[in-house]
C-alpha positions as CSV (number, residue, x, y, z in Angstrom):
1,X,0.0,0.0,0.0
2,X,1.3,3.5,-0.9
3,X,2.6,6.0,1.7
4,X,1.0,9.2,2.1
5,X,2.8,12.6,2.7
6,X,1.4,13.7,5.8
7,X,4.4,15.5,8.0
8,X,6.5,14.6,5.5
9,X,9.0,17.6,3.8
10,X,8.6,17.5,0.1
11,X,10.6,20.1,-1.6
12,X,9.5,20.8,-5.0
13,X,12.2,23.3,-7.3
14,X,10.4,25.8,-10.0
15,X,6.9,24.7,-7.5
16,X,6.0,29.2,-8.5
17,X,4.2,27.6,-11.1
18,X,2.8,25.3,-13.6
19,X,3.5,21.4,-12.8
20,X,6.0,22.8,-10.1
21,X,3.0,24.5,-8.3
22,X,0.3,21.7,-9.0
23,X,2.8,19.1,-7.2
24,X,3.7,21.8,-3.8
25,X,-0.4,22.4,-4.0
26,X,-1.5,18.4,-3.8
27,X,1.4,17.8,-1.2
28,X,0.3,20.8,0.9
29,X,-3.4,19.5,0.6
30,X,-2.3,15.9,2.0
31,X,-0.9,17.2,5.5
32,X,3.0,17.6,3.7
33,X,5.4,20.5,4.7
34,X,6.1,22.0,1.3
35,X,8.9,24.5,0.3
36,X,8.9,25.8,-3.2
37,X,12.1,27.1,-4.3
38,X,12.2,29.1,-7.6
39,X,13.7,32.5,-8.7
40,X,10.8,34.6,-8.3
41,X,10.1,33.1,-4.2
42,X,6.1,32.8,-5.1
43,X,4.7,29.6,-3.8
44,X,0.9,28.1,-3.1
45,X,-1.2,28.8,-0.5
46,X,0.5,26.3,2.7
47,X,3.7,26.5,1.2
48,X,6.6,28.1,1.6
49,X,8.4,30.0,-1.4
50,X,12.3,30.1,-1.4
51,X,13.8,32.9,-4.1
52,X,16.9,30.4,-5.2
53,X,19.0,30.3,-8.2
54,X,19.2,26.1,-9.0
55,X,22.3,26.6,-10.5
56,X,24.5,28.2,-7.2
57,X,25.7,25.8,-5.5
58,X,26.0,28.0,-1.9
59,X,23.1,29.0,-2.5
60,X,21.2,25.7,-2.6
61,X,23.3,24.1,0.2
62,X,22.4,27.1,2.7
63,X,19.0,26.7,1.7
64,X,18.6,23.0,2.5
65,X,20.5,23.4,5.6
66,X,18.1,25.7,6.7
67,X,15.4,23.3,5.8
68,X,17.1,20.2,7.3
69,X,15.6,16.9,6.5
70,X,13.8,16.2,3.1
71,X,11.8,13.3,2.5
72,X,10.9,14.2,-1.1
73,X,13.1,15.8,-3.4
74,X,10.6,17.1,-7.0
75,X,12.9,18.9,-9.7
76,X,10.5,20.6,-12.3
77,X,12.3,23.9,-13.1
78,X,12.3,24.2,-16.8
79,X,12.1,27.4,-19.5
80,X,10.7,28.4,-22.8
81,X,13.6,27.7,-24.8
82,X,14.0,28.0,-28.9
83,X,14.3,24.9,-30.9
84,X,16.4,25.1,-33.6
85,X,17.8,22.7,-36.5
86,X,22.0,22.3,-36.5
87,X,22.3,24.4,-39.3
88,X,20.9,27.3,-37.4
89,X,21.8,26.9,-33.6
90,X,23.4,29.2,-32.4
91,X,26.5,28.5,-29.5
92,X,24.0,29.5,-26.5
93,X,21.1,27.5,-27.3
94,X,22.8,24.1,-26.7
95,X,24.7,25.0,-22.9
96,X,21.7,27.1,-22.1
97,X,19.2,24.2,-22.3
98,X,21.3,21.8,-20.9
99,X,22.1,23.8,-18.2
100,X,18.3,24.6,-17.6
101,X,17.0,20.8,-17.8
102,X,19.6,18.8,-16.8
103,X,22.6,20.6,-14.6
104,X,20.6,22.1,-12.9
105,X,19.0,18.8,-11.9
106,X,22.2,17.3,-11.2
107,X,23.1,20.5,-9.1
108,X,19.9,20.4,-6.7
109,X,20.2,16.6,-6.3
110,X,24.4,17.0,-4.9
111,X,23.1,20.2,-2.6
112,X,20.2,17.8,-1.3
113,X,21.8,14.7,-0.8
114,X,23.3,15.4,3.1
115,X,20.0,16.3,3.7
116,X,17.6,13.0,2.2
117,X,16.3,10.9,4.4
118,X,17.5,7.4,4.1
119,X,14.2,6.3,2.1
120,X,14.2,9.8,0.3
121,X,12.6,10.0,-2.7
122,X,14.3,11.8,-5.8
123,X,11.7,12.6,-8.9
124,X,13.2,14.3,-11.9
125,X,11.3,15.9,-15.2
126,X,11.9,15.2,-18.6
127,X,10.0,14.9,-21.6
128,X,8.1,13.1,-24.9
129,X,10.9,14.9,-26.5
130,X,13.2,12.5,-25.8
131,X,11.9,10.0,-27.4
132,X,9.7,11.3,-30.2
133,X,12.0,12.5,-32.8
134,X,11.7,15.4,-35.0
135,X,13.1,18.3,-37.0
136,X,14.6,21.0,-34.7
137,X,14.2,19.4,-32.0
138,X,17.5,17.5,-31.4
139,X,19.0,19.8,-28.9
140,X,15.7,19.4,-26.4
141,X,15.5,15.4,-27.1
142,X,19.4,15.4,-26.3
143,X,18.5,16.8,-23.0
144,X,15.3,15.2,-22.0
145,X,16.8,12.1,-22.8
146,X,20.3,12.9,-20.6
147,X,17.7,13.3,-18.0
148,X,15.9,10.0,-19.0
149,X,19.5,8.5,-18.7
150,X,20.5,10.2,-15.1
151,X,17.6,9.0,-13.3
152,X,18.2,5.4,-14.0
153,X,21.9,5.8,-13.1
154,X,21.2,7.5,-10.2
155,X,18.5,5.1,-8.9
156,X,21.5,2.8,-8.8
157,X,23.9,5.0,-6.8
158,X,21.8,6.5,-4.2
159,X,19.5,3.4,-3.4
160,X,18.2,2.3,-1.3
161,X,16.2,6.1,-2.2
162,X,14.3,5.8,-4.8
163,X,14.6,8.1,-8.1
164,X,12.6,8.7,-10.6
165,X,11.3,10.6,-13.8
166,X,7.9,12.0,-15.0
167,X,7.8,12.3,-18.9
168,X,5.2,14.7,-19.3
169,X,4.0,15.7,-23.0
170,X,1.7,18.8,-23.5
171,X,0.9,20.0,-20.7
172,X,-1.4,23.3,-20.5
173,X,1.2,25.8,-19.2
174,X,3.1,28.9,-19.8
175,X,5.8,27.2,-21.3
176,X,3.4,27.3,-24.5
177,X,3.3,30.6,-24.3
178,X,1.1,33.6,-22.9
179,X,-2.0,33.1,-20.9
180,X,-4.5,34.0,-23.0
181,X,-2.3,34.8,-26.0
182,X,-3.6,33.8,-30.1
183,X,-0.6,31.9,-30.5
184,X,-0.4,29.9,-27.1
185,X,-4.5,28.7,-27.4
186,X,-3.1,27.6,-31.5
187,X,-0.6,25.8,-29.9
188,X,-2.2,23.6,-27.6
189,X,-5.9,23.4,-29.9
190,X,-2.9,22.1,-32.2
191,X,-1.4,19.5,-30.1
192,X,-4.7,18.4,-28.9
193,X,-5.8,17.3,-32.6
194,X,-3.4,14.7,-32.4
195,X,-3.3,12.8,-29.4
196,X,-5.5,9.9,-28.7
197,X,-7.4,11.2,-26.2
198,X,-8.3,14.3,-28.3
199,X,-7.0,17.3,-25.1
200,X,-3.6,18.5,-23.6
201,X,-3.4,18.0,-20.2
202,X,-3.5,19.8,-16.9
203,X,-0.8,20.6,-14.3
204,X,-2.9,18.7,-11.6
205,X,-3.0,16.0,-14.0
206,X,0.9,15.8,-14.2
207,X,1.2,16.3,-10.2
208,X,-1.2,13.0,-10.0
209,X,2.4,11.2,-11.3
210,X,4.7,12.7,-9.0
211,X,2.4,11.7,-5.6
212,X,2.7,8.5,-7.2
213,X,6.3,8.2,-7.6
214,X,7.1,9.9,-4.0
215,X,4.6,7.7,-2.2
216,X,4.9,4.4,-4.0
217,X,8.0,2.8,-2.0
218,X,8.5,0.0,-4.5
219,X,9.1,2.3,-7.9
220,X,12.2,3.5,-8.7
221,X,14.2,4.2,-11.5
222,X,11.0,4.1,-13.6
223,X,10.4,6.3,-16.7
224,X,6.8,7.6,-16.5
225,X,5.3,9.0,-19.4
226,X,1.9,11.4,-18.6
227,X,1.1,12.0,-22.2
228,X,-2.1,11.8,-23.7
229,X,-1.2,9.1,-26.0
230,X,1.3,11.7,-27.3
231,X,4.5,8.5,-28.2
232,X,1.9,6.2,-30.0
């Protein structure tokens, strides 16, 4: 039977919004202590917001000494970021999304890790990305998928704690663009035509797989897609 996270400390990194925010919201809701680190310091109602850069190092280490123990470690930080074919990228496209989806990843896991509990869970984000191939899109896939790769490896290293990854596909957030904007509700009426079951999905949707891969004691270093369909 699955754990809950009442009084457990889940920390949840870019939890200002989006997925991030849907995941601190649902862990606050089940009796969790929730801190939300992400640049801007905004959390959800019954948690609390941390204004962190995830890629300084003294930064995060001060910040998770402060907090102490964490029983739940949920890395969602992410960016709008240009796709781009090879014949066009330009040379800070390909460190600037790495650094964004991956080392920053790596970064909050080595700050974090005097602080896990010993049957800590680690949950990472990736994406359909990685695995659905496409034109202009190698530099993303090559990123999701490093994350993909990381998570598996790391399951290894820091068992017996358990990590994961959530492959979400689209996913009704700002990452597409402007609330509200033309080219944002194109977008996603876009995506929607595609998938099997005919809608993009929802943040609280996508925080649904997280609670399942922090509470869940005998998953780890599991790939779980949340996609509408969006690989068949």
């Amino acid at each position: 039977m699955a754990d809950t996270l009442k009084n457990k400390t889940v920390v949840v990194i870019g939890g200002s919004s989006g997925i991030g925010a849907a995941v601190a919201e649902l862990a606050v809701a089940e009796g969790a202590s929730v801190v939300a680190i992400s640049r801007s310091g905004i959390a959800p109602d019954g948690a609390e917001g941390v204004a962190a850069d995830v890629n300084e190092h003294e930064t995060l280490e001060k910040v998770f000494a402060r907090i102490g123990t964490v029983d739940h470690l949920v890395h969602t930080a992410g960016a709008r970021l240009p796709s781009s074919a090879l014949s066009n990228l330009s040379d800070d496209v390909l460190p600037l999304t790495f650094e964004t989806k991956v080392f920053s990843a790596i970064h909050v896991v080595q700050a974090a890790l005097p602080f896990l509990s010993a049957d800590a869970s680690i949950t990472f984000t990736s994406g359909q990305v990685s695995r659905k191939h496409g034109v202009g899109t190698f530099v993303k896939g090559a990123a999701n998928a490093a994350v993909d790769a990381a998570g598996r490896h790391l399951a290894k290293e820091l068992a017996p704690r358990r990590v994961n990854v959530v492959s979400p596909g689209v996913v009704d957030t700002s990452l597409w663009g402007e609330v509200g904007s033309e080219a944002r509700a194109a977008t996603i009426t876009r995506a929607a035509g595609v998938l099997p079951v005919k809608r993009v999905g929802t943040p609280a949707e996508l925080a649904q797989a997280y609670h399942f891969a922090m509470t869940n004691g005998f998953i780890t270093g599991a790939l779980i897609d949340v996609d509408g369909g969006g690989l068949l």
